[in-house]
Each structure stands twice: as C-alpha cells, then as structure tokens.
C-alpha positions in Angstrom: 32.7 -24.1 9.2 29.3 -25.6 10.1 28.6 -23.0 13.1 29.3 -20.6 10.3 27.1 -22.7 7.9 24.2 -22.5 10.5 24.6 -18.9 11.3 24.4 -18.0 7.9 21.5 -20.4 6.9 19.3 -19.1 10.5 20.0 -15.5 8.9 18.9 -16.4 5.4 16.0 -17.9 7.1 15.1 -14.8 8.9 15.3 -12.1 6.6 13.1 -14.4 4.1 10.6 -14.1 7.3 11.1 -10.3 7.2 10.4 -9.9 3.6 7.0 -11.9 3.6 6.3 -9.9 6.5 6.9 -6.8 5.1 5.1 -7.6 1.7 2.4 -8.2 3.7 2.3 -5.4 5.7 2.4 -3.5 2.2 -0.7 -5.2 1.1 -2.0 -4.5 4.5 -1.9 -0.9 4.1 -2.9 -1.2 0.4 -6.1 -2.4 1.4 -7.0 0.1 4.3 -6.1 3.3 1.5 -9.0 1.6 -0.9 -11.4 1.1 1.8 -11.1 4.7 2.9 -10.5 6.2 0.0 -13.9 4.6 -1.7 -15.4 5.4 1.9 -14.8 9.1 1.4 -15.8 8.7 -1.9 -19.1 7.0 -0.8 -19.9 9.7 1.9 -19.0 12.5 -0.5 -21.8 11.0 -2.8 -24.1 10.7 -0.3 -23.9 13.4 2.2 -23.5 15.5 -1.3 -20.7 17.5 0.3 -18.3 16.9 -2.8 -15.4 19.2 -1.0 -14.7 15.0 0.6 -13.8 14.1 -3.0 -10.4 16.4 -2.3 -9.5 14.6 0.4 -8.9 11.3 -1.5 -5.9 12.7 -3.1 -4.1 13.7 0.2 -4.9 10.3 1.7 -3.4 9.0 -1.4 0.0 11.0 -0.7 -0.1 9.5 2.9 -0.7 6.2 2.6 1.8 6.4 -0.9 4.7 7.5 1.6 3.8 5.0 4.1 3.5 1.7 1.5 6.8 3.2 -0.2 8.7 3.1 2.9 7.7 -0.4 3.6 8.8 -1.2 0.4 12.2 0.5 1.0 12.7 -1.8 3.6 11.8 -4.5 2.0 14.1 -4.2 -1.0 16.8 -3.6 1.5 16.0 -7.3 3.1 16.1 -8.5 -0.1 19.3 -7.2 -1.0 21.0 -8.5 2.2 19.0 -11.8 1.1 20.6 -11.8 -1.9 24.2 -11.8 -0.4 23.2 -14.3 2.0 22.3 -16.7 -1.1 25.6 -15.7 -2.4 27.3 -16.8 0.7 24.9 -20.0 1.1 26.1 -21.2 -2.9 29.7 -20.9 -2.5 29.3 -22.7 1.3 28.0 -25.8 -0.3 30.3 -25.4 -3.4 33.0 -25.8 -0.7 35.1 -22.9 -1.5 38.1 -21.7 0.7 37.1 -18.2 0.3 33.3 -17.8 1.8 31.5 -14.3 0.7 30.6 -12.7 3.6 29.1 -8.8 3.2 30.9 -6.5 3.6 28.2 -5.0 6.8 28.1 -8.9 8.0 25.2 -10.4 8.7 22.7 -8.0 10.7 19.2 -6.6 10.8 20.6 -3.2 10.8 19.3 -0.9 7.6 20.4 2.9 5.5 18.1 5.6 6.8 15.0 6.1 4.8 14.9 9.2 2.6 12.9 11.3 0.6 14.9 10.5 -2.6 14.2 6.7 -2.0 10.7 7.6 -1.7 10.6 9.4 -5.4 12.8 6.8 -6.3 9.5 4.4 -6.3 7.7 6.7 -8.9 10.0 6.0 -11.3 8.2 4.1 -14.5 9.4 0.9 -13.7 7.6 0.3 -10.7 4.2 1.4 -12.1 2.5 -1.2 -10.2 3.1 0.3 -6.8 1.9 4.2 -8.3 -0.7 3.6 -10.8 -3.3 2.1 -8.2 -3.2 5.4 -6.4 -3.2 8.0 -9.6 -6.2 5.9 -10.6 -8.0 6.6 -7.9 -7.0 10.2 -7.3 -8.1 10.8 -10.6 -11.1 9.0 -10.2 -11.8 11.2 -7.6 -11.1 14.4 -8.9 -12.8 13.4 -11.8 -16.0 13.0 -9.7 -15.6 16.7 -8.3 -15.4 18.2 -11.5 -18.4 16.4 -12.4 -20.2 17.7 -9.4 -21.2 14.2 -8.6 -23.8 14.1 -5.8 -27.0 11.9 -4.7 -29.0 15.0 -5.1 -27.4 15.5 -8.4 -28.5 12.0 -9.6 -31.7 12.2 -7.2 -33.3 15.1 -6.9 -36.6 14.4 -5.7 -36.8 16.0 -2.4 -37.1 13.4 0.6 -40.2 13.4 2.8 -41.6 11.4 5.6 -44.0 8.9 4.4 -47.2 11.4 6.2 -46.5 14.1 3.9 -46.2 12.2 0.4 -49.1 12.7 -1.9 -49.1 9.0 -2.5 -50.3 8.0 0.8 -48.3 6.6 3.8 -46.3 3.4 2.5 -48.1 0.0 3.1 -46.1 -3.0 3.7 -46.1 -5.9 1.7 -46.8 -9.4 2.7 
C-alpha cells in the first residue's frame, strides 16, 4: 500500500506541475497575441497602410486556436488531477477499496479536436474569448474609421532646409 501511496502522490505531484506549466504557457501566448496585435495596429497607424488593421483579426484566430488547445490540455490534467485527489482522500481515509481511474495513472491524453476548440467559445468561458473579440473589434473599428497618422496629421513632412520657418535650432 505505501509503494502505491507514493506512486499515486509523485503522480498527483506531477500533473499539478503540468497544469502550472501549461497555464503559463497560455499566458505566454496571451501576451505575445497583444504585443503583435497592438504592433500591427501601431504600424498600420503609422505607415498609414490601414489594409494591416485586417490582419489583427486573423492573428486573433491563430493565436485563439493555439491558447484554446493549451487550454484543452490543461483541463484534461486537471481532470486526471481530480481523480488522483479522489484516489489520494480515500488512501488516507484507509479504505479497502482504493479509486484508481479507470486509464490508470499516465500522461497519456484524447486527441485534440475542432469541436473541443468551439467548445471554448461557449459563454461560460468568456474570459478566454472576450480579450480577443475586443481587440478584433477594436481593430476593425479603426479601419472603418480610416484611422491613419496622415489622417490625424496632415501636414506634409519636410527636411528641416525646406521649411519656411528656418532650419531647427537646438536648445540649450
């Protein structure tokens, strides 16, 4: 009983490692779709091609796909956490009967699938979706707006030789 008390505790133990991992991986990837996302959305301002604000929304889709499988795996981790615990409880309980699931104790997941992935849109887990509609929306909002440096700017940029001011002087 104890070898099977340490297996399942060392087991326990690693898939709480493999959940924090994974959560942190998710956040990971979080963070890299808002820097490039506000990136294109920076460039597209600046370099006034506004055609960049349409490319937010597909990098949203890729980078939703990507987080949501992460997060597949994750909840699967946590499931097989939660039967661990189950097995853990009745252990030091001291019942005859152990719980052990019904896979055993293993890394091994269920394939990934599309329907997992829509699964995650569901309203329930509006914290993982509404970060990225915000900022697709965001975005196309600033293409239908047609918003550009020159649009906000217009004054035409010239060297300093050719302004009617003079050339610039510094300032001490």
């Amino acid at each position: 009983m104890s070898d099977q008390k340490d297996i399942v505790l060392k087991s326990w133990d690693t898939y709480q490692t493999l959940i924090a991992s994974l959560g942190d991986a998710c956040w990971k990837i979080r963070s890299v779709y808002y820097t490039a996302s506000f990136g294109l959305i920076a460039a597209s301002f600046s370099s006034n091609l506004r055609a960049l604000y349409l490319l937010v929304p597909v990098l949203a889709v890729l980078f939703g796909i990507l987080e949501a499988g992460y997060q597949q795996i994750q909840e699967q981790y946590i499931q097989k956490n939660t039967d661990i615990e189950r097995s853990i409880n009745e252990m030091l309980a001291n019942e005859q009967n152990v719980y052990l699931p019904n896979d055993g104790i293993s890394t091994g997941l269920e394939r990934a699938s599309a329907r997992r992935v829509l699964h995650m849109l569901r309203p329930g887990k509006y914290l993982f979706w509404l970060s990225y509609v915000a900022v697709i929306l965001f975005s196309l909002i600033l293409f239908a707006l047609n918003v550009t440096e020159r649009k906000y700017n217009p004054a035409p940029r010239c060297p300093a030789s050719c302004c009617p001011c003079g050339p610039a002087t510094p300032q001490t």
